[in-house]
PDB file of N, CA, C, O and CB in Angstrom:
ATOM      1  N   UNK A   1      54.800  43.829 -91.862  1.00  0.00           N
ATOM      2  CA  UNK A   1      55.842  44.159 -92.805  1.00  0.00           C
ATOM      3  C   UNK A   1      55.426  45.403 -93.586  1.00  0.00           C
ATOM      4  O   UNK A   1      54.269  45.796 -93.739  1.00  0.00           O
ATOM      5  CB  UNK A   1      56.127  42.971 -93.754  1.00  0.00           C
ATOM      6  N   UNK A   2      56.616  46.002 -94.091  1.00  0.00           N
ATOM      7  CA  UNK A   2      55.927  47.357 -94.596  1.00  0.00           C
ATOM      8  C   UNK A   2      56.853  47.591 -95.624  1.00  0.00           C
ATOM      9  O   UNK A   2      57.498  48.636 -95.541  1.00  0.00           O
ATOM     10  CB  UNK A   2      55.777  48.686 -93.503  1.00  0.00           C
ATOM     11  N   UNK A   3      57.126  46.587 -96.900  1.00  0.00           N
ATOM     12  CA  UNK A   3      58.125  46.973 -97.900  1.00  0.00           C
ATOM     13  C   UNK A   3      57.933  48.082 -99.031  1.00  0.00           C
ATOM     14  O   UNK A   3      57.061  47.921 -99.885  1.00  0.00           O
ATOM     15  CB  UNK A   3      58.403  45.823 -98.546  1.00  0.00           C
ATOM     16  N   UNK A   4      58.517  48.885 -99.030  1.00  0.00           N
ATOM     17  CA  UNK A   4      58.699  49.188 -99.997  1.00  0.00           C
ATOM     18  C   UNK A   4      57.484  49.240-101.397  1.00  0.00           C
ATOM     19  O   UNK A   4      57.406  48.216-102.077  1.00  0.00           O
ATOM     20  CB  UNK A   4      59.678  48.499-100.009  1.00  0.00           C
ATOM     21  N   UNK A   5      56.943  49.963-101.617  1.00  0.00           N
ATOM     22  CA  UNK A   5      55.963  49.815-102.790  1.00  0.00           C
ATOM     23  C   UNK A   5      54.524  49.082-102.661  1.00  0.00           C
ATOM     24  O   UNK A   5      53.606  49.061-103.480  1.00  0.00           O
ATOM     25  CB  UNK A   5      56.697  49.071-103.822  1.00  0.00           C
ATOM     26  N   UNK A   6      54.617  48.447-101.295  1.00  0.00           N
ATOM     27  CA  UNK A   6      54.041  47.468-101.623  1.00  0.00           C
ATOM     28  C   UNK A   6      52.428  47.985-100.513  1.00  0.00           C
ATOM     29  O   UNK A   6      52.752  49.022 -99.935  1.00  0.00           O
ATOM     30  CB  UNK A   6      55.120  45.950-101.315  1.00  0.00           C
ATOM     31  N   UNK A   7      51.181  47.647-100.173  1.00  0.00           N
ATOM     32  CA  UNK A   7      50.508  48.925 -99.314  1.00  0.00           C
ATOM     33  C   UNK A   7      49.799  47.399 -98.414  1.00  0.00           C
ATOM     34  O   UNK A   7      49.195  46.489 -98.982  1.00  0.00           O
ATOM     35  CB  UNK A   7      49.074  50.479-100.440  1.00  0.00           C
ATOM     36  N   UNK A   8      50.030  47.462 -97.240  1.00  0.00           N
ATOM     37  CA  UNK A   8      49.503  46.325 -96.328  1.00  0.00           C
ATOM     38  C   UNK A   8      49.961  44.413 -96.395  1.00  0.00           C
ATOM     39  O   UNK A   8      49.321  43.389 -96.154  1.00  0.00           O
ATOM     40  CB  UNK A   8      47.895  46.490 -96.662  1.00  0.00           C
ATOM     41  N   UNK A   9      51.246  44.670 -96.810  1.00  0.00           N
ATOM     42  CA  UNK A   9      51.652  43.257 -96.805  1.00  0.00           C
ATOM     43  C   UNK A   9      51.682  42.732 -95.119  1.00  0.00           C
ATOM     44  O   UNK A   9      51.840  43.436 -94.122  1.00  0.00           O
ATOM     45  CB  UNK A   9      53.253  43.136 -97.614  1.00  0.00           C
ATOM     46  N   UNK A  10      51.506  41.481 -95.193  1.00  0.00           N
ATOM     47  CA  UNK A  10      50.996  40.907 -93.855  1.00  0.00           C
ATOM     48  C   UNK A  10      51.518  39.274 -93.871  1.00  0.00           C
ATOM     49  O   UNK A  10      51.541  38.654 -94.934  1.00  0.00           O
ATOM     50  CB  UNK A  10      49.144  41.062 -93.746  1.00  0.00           C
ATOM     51  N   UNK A  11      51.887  38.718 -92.722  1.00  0.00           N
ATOM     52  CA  UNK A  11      52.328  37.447 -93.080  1.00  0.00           C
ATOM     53  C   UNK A  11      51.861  36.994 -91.854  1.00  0.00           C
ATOM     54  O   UNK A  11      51.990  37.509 -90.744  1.00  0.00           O
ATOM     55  CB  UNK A  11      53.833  37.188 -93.483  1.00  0.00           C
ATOM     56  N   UNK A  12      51.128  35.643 -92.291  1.00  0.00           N
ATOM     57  CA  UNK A  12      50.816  34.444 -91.606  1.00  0.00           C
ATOM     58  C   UNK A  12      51.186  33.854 -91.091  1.00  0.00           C
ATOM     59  O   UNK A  12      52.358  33.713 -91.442  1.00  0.00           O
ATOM     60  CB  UNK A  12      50.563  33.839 -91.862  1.00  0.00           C
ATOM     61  N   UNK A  13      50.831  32.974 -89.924  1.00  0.00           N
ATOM     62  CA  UNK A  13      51.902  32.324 -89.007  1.00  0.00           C
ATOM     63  C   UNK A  13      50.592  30.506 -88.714  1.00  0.00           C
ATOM     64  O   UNK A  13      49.428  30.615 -88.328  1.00  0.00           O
ATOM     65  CB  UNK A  13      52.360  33.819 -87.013  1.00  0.00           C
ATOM     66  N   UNK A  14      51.006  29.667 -88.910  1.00  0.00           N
ATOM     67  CA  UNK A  14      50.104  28.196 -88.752  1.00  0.00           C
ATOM     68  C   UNK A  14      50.465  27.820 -87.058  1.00  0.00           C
ATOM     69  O   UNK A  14      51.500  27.840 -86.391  1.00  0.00           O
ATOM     70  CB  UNK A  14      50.814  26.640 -90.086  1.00  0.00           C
ATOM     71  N   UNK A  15      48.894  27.442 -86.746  1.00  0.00           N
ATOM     72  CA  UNK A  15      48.640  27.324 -85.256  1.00  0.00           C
ATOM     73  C   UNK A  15      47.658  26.500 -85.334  1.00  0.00           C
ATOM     74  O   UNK A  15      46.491  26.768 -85.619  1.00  0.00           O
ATOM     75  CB  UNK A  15      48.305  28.568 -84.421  1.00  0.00           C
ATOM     76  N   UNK A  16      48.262  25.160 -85.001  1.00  0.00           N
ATOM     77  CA  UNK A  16      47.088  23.826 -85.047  1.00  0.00           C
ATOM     78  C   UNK A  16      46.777  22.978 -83.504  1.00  0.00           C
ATOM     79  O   UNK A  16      47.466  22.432 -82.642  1.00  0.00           O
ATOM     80  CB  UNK A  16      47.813  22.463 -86.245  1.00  0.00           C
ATOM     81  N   UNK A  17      45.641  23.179 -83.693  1.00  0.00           N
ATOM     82  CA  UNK A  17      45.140  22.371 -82.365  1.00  0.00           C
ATOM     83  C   UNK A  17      44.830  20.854 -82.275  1.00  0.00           C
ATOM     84  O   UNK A  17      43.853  20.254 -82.722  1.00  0.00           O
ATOM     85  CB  UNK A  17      43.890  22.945 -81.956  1.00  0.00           C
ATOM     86  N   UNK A  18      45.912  20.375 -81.581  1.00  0.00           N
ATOM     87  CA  UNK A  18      45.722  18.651 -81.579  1.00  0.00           C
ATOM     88  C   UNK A  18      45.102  18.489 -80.020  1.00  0.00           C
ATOM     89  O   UNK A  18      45.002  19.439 -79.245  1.00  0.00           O
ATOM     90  CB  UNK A  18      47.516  17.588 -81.816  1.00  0.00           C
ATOM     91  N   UNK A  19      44.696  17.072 -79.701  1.00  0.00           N
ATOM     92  CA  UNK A  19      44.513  16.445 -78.605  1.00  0.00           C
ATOM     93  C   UNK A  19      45.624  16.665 -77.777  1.00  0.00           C
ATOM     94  O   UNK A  19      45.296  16.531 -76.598  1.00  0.00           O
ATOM     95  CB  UNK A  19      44.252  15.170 -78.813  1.00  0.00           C
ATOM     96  N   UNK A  20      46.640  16.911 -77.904  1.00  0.00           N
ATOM     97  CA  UNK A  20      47.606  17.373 -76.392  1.00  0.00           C
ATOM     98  C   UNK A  20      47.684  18.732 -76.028  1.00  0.00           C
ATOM     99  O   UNK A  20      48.069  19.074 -74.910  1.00  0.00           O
ATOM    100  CB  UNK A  20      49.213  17.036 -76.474  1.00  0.00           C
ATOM    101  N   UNK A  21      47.209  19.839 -77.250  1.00  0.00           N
ATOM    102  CA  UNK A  21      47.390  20.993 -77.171  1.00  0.00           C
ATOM    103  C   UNK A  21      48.137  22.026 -78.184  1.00  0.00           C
ATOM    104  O   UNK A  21      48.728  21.294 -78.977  1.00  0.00           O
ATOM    105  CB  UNK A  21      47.818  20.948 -76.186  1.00  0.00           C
ATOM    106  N   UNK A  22      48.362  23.244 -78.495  1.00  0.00           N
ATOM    107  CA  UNK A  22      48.805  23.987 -79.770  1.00  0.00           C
ATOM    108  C   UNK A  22      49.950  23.348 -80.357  1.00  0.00           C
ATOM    109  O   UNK A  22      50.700  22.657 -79.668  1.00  0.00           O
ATOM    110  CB  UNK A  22      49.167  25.454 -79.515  1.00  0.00           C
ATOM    111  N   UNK A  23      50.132  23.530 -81.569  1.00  0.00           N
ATOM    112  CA  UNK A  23      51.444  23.459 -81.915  1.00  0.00           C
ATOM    113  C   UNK A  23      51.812  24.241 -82.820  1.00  0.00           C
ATOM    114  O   UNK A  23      51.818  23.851 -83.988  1.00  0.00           O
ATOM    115  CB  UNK A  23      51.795  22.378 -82.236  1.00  0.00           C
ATOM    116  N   UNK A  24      52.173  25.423 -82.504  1.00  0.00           N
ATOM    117  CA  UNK A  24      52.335  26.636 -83.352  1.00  0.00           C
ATOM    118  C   UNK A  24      53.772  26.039 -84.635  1.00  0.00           C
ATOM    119  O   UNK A  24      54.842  25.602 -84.210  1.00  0.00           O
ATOM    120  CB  UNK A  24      52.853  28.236 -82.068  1.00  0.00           C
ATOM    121  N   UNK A  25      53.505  26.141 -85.922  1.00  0.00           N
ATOM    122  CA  UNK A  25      54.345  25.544 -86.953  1.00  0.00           C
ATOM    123  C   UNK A  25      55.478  26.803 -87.434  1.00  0.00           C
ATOM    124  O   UNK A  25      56.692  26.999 -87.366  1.00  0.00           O
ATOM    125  CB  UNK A  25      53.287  24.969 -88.288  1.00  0.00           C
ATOM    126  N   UNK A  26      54.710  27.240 -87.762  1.00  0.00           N
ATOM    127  CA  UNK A  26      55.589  28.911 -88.887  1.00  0.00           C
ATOM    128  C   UNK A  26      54.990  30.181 -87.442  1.00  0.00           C
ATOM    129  O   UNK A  26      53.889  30.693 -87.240  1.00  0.00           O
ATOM    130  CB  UNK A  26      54.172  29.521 -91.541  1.00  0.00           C
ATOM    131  N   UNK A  27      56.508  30.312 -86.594  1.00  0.00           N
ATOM    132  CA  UNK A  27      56.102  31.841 -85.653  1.00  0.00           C
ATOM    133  C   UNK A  27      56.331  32.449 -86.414  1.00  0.00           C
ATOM    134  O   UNK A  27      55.349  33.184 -86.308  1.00  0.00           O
ATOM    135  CB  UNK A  27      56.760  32.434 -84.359  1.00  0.00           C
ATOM    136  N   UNK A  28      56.877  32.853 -87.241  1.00  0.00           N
ATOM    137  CA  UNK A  28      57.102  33.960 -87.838  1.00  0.00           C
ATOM    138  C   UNK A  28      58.140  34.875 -86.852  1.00  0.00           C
ATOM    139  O   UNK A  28      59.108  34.346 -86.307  1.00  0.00           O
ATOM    140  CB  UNK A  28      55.715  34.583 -88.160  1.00  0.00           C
ATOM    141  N   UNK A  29      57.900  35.936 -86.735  1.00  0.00           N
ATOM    142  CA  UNK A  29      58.981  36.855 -86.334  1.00  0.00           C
ATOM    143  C   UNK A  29      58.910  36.411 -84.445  1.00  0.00           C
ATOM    144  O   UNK A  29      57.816  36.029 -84.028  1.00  0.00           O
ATOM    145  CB  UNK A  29      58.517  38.824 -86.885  1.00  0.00           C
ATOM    146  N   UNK A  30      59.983  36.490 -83.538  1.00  0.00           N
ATOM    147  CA  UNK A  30      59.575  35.742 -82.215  1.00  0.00           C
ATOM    148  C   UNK A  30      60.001  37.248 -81.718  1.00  0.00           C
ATOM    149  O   UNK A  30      60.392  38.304 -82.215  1.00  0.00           O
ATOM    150  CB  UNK A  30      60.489  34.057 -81.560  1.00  0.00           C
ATOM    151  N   UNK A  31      59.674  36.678 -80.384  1.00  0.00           N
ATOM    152  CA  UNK A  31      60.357  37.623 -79.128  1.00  0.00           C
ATOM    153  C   UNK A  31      61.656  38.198 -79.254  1.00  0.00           C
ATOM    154  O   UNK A  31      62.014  39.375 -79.296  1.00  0.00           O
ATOM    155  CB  UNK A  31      60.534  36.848 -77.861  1.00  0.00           C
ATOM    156  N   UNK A  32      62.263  37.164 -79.303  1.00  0.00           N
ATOM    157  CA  UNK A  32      63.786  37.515 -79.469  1.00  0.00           C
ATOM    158  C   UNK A  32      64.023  38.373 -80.751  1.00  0.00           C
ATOM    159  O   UNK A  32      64.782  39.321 -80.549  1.00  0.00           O
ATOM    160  CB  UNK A  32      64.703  36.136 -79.584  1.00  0.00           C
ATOM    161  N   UNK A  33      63.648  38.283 -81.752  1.00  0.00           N
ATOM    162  CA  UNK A  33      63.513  39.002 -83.228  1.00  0.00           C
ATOM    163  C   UNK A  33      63.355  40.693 -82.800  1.00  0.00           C
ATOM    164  O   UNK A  33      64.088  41.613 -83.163  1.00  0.00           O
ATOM    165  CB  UNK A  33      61.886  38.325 -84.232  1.00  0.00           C
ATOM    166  N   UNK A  34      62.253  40.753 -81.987  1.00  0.00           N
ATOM    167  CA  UNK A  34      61.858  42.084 -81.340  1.00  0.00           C
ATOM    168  C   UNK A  34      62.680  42.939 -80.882  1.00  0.00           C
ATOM    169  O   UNK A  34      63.063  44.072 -81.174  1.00  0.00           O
ATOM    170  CB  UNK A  34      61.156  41.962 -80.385  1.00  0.00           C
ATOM    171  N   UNK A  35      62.988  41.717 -79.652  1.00  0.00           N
ATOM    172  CA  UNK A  35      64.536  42.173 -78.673  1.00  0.00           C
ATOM    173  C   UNK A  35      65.901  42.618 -79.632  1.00  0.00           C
ATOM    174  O   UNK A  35      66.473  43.651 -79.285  1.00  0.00           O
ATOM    175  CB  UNK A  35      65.185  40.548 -77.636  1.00  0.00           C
ATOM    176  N   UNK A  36      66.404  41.926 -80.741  1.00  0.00           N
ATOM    177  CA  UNK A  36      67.448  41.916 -80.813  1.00  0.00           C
ATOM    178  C   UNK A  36      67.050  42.155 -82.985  1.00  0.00           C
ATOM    179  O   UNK A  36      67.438  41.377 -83.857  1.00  0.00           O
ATOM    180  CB  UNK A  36      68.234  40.443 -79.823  1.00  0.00           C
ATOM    181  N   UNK A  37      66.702  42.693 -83.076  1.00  0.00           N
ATOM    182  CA  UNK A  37      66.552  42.468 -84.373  1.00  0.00           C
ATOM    183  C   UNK A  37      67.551  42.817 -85.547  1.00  0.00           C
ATOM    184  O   UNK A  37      67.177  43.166 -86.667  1.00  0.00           O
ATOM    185  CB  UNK A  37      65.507  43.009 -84.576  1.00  0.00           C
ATOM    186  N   UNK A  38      68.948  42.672 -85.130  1.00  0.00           N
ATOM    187  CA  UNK A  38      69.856  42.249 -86.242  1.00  0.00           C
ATOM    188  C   UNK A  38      69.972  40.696 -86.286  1.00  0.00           C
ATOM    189  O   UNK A  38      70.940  40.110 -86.771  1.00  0.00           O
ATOM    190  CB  UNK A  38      71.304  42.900 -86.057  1.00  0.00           C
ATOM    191  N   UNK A  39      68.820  40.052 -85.696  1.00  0.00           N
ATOM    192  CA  UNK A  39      68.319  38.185 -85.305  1.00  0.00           C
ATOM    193  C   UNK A  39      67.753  38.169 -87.415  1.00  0.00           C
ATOM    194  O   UNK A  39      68.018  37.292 -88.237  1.00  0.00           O
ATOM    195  CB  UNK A  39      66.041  37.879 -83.331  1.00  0.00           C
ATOM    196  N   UNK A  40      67.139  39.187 -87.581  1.00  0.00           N
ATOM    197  CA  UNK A  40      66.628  39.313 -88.698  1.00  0.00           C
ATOM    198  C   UNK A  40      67.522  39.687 -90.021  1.00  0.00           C
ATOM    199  O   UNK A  40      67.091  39.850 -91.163  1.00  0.00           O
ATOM    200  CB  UNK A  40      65.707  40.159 -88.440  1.00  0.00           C
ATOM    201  N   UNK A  41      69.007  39.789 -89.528  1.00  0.00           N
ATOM    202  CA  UNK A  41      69.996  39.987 -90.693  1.00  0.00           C
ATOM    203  C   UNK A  41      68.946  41.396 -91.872  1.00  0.00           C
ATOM    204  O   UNK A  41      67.925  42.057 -91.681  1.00  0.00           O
ATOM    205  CB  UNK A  41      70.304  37.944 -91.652  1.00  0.00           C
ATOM    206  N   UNK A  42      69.932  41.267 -93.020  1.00  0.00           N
ATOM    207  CA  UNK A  42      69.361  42.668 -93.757  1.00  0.00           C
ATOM    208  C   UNK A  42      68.399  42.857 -94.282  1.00  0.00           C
ATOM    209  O   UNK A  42      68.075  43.940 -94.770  1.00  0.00           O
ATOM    210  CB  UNK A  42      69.903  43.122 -94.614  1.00  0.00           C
ATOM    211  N   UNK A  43      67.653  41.701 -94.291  1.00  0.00           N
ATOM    212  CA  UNK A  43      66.541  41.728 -95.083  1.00  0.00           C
ATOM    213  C   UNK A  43      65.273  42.734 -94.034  1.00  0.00           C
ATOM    214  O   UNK A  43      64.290  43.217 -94.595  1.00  0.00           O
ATOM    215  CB  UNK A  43      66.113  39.936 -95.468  1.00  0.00           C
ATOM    216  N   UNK A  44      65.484  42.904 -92.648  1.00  0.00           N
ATOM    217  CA  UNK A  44      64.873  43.428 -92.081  1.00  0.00           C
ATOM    218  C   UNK A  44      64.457  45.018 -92.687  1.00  0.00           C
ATOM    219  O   UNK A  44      63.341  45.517 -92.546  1.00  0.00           O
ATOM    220  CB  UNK A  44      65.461  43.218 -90.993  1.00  0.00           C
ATOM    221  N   UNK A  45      65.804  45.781 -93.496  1.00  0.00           N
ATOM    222  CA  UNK A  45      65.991  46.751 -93.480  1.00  0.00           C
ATOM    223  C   UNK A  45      64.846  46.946 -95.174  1.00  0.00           C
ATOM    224  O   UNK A  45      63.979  47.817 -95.240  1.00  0.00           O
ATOM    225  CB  UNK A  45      67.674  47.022 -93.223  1.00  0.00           C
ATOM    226  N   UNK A  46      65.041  46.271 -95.968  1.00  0.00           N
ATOM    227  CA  UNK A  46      64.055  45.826 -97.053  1.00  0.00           C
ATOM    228  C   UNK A  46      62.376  45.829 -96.489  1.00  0.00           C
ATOM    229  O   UNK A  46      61.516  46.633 -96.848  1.00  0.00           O
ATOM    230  CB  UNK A  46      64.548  44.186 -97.537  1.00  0.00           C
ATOM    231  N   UNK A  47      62.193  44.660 -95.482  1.00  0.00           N
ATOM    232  CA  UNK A  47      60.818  44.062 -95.181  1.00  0.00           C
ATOM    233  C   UNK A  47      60.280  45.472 -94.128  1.00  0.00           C
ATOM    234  O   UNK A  47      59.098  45.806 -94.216  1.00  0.00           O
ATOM    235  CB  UNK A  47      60.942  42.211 -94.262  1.00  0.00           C
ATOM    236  N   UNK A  48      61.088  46.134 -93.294  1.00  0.00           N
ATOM    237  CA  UNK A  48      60.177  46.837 -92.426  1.00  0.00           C
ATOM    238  C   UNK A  48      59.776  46.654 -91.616  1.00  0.00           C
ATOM    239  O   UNK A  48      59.102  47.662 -91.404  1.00  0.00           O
ATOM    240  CB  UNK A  48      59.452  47.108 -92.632  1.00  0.00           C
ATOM    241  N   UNK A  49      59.577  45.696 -90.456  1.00  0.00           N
ATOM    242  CA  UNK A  49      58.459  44.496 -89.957  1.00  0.00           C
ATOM    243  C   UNK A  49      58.332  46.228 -88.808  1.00  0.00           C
ATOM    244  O   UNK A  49      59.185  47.075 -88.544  1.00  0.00           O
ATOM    245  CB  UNK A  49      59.199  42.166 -89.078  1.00  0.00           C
ATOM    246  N   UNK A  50      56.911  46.103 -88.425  1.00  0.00           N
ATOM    247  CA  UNK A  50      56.424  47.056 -87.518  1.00  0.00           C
ATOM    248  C   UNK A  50      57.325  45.894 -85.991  1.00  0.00           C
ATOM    249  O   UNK A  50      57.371  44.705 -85.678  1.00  0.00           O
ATOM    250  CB  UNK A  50      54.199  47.316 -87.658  1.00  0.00           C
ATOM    251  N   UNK A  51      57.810  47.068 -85.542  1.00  0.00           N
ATOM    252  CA  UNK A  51      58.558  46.222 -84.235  1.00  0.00           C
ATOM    253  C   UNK A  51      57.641  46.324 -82.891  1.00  0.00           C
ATOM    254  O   UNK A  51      57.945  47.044 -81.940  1.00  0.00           O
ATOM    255  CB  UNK A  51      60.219  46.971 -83.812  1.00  0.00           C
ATOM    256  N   UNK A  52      56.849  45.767 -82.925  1.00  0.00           N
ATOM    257  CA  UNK A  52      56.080  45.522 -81.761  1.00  0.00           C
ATOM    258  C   UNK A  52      55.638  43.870 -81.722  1.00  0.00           C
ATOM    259  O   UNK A  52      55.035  43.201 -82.561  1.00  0.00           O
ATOM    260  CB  UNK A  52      54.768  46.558 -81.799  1.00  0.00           C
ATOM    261  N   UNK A  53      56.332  43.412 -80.060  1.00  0.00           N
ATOM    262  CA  UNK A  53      56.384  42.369 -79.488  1.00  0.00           C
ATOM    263  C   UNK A  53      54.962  41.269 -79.052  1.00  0.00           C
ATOM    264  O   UNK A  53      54.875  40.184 -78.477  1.00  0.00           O
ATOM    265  CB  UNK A  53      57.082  42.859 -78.501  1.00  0.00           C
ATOM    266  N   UNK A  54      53.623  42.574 -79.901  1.00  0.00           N
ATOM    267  CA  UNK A  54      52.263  42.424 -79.519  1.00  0.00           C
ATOM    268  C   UNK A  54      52.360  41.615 -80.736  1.00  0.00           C
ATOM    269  O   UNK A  54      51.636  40.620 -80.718  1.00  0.00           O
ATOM    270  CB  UNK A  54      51.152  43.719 -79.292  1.00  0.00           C
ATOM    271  N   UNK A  55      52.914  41.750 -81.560  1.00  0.00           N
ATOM    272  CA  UNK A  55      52.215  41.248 -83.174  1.00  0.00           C
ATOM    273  C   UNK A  55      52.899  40.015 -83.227  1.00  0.00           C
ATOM    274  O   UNK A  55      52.885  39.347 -84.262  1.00  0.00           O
ATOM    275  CB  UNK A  55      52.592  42.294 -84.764  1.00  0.00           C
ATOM    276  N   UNK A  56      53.758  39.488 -81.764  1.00  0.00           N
ATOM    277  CA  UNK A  56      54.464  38.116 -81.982  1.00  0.00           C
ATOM    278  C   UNK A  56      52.960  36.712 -82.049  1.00  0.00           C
ATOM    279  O   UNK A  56      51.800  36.743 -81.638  1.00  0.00           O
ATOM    280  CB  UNK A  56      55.801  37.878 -80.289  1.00  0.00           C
ATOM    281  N   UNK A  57      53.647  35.814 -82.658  1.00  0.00           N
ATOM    282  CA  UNK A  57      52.303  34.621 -82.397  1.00  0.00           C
ATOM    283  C   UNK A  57      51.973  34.505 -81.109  1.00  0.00           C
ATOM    284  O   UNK A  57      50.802  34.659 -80.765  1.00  0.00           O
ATOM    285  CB  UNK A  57      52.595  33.048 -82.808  1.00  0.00           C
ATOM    286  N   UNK A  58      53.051  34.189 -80.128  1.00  0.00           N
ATOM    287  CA  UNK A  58      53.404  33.628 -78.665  1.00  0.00           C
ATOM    288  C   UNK A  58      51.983  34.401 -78.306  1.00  0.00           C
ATOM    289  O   UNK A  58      50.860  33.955 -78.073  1.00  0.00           O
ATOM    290  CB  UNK A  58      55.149  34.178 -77.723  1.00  0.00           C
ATOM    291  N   UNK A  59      52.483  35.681 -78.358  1.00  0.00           N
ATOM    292  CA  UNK A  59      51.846  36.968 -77.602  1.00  0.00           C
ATOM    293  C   UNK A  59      49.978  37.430 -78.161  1.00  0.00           C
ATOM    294  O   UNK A  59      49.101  38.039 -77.548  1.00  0.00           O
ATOM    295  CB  UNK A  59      53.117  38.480 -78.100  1.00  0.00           C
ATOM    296  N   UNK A  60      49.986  36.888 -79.366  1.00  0.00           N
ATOM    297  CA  UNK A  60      48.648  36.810 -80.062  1.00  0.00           C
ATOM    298  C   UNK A  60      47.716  35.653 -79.440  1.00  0.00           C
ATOM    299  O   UNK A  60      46.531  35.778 -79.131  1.00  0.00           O
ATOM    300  CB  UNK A  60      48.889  36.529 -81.655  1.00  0.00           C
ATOM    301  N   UNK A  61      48.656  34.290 -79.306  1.00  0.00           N
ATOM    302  CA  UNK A  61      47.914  33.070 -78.918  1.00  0.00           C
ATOM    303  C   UNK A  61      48.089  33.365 -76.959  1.00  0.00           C
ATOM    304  O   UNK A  61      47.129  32.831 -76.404  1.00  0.00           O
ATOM    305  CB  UNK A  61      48.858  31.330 -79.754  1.00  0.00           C
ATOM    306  N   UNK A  62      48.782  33.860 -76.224  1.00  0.00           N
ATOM    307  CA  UNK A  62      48.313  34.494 -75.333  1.00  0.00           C
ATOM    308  C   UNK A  62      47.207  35.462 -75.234  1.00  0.00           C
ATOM    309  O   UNK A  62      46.252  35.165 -74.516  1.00  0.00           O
ATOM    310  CB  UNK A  62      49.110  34.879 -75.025  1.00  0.00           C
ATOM    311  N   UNK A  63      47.215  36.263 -75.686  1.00  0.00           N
ATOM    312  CA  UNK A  63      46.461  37.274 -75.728  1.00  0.00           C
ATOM    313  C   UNK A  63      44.749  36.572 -75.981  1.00  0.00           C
ATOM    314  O   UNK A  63      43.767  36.987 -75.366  1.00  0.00           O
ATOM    315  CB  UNK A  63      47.124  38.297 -76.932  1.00  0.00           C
ATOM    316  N   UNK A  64      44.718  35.528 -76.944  1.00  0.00           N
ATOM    317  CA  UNK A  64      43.443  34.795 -77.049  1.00  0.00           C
ATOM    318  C   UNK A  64      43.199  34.219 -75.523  1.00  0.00           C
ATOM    319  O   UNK A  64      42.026  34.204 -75.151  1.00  0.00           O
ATOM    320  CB  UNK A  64      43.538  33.543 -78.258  1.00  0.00           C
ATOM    321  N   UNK A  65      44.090  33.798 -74.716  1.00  0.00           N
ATOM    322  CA  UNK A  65      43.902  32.801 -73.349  1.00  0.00           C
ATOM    323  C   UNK A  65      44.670  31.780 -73.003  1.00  0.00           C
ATOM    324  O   UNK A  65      44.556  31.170 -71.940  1.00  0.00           O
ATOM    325  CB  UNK A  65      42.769  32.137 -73.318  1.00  0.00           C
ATOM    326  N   UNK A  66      45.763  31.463 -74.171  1.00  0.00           N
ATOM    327  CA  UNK A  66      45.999  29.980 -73.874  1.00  0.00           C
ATOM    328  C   UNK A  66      47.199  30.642 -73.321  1.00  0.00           C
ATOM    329  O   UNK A  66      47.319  31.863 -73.419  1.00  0.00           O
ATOM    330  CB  UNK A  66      46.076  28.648 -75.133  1.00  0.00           C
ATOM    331  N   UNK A  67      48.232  29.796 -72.657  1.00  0.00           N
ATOM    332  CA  UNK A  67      49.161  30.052 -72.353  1.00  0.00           C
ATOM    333  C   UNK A  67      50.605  29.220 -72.355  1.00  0.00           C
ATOM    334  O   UNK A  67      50.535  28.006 -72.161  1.00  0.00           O
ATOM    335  CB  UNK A  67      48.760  30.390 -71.514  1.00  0.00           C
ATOM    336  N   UNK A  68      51.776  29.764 -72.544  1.00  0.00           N
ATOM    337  CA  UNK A  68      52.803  28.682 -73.121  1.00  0.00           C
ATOM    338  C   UNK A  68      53.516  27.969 -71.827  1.00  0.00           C
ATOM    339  O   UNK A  68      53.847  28.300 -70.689  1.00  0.00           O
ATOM    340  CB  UNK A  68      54.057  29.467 -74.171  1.00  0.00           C
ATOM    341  N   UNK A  69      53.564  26.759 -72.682  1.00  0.00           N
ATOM    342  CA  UNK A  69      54.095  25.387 -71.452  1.00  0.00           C
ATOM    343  C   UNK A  69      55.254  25.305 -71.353  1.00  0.00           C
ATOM    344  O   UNK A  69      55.750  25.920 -72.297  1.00  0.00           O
ATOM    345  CB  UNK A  69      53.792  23.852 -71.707  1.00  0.00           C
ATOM    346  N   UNK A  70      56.106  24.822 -70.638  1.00  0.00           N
ATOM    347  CA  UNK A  70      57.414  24.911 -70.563  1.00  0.00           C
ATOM    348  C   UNK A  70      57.756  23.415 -70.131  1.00  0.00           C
ATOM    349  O   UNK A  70      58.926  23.077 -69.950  1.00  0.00           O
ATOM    350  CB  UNK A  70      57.883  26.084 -69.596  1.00  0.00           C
TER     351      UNK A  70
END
């Protein structure tokens, strides 16, 4: 995110590991957000979010190894 006044705001996303496997709680901004980002209504135009599909959770908790189940 890159609002306005503000110098390195950053937002968190909760990713807990149980006995069956992840269960990502808060994604925060998704794939689709990326793709289509009036998904993000106006506040997008306020918050800034850097639009890259790398900084999604999905794509972070890939990027570590695990991979999503379907």
């Amino acid at each position: 995110m890159n609002p306005p006044f503000v110098s390195g705001a950053v937002c968190h996303v909760l990713l807990c590991e149980t006995d069956v496997g992840l269960a990502l709680v808060d994604t925060g901004l998704g794939t689709f957000d990326y793709s289509d980002p009036s998904r993000m209504g106006p506040v997008r135009h306020l918050m800034r979010p850097e639009m890259n599909e790398a900084n999604s959770a999905i794509r972070q908790v890939e990027e570590l190894g695990s991979r999503q189940q379907t």
